[in-house]
N, C-alpha and C positions, 0 to 999 in steps of 0.2 A: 765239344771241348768243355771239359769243366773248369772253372775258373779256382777251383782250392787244389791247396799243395798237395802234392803224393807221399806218402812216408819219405823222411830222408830230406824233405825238399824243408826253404828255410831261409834264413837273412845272415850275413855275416857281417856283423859291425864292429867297426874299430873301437879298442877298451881303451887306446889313450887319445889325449888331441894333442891333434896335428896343429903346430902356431904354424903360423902363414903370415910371414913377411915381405917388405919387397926385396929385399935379396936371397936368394934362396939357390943352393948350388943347381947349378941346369944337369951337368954328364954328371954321373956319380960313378965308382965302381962296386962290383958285387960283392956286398958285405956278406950275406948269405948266397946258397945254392942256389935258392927259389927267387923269379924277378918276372916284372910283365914288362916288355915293352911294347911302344908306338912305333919308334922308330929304331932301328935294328944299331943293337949297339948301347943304348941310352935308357937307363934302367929310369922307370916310371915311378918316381917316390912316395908322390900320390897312391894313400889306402881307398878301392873301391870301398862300395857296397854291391854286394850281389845277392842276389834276387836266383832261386832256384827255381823250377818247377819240375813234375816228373810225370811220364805218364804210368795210369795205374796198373798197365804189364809191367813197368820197369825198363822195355825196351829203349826209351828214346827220353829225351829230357835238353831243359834250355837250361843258360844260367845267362843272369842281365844282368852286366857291369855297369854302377854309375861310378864317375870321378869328377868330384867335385874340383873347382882349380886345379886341374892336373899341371904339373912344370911341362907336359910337354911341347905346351905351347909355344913356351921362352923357348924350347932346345930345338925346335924345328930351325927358327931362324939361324940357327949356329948349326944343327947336326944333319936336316935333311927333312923328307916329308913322312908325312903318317901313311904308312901303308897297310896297315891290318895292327891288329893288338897280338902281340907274341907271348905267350905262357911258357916260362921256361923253367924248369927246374932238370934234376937229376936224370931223370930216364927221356928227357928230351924237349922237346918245342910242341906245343897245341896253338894253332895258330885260326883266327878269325877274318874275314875283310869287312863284316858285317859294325862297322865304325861309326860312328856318327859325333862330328862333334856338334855342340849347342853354343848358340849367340844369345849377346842381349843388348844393344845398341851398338850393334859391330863389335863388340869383346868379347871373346871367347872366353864362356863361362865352363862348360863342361865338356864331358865323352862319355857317351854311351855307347856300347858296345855287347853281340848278342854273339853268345857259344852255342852253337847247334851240335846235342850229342846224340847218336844216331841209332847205336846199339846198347846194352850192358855193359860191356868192353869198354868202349868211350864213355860212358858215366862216370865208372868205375877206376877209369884214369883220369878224369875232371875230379874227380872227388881226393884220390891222390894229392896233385898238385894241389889243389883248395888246404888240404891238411897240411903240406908244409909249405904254404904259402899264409895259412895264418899263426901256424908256429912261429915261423921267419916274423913276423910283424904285428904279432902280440893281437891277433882277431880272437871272437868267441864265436860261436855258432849259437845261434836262437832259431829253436823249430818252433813253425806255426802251430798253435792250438786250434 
């Protein structure tokens, strides 16, 4: 396994910042088409960073979500539990259980979270939802040199 990106593959970082307060609304509703949630229902407001890789037929490829203070922490207590990370846009749900969230003296700091795509097909609709998922949320795309 080679450890550098395949064509295509790359980081997608948020172009504005995000303030982080301590009130911060928990449920929102869908201002746009495109939303990830944790937990079903309760849109994630939190912008990842995601981390691509691909392999070099194209067939198969990851994408690795980090979220930094994601709100879903606060909305579990009010909305329910994290049961996988949901991609949801226009043509449907891409859904994970591969979750993990991160501690740091018992406070939950983060969620990472890992998209296994399997075929071209599944790329190729990862790469969709990715596209108007950073339109929806003001991302840029930086491919690795």
């Amino acid at each position: 396994a080679s450890a550098r990106a395949a064509p295509g593959a790359g980081a997608l970082r948020a172009r504005r910042a995000v303030a982080r307060g301590a009130s911060r609304p928990v449920s929102m509703t869908v201002a746009a088409d495109t939303c990830i949630q944790f937990v079903k229902g309760t849109n994630e407001s939190s912008v990842p960073d995601v981390k691509l890789t691909r392999s070099k037929d194209g067939t198969n490829g990851t994408a690795f979500f980090l979220f930094s203070e994601p709100d879903v922490f606060e909305a579990t207590e009010l909305e329910g539990e994290i049961t996988g990370m949901f991609l949801i846009d226009q043509e449907g749900e891409l859904s994970t259980v591969d979750v993990n969230a991160k501690f740091l003296n018992g406070k939950p700091q983060g969620i990472e979270a890992t998209y296994v795509m399997k075929s071209t097909n599944e790329w190729n609709r990862f790469m969709r939802f990715m596209e108007r998922y950073a339109e929806d949320n003001g991302l840029g795309f930086a491919a690795k040199k």
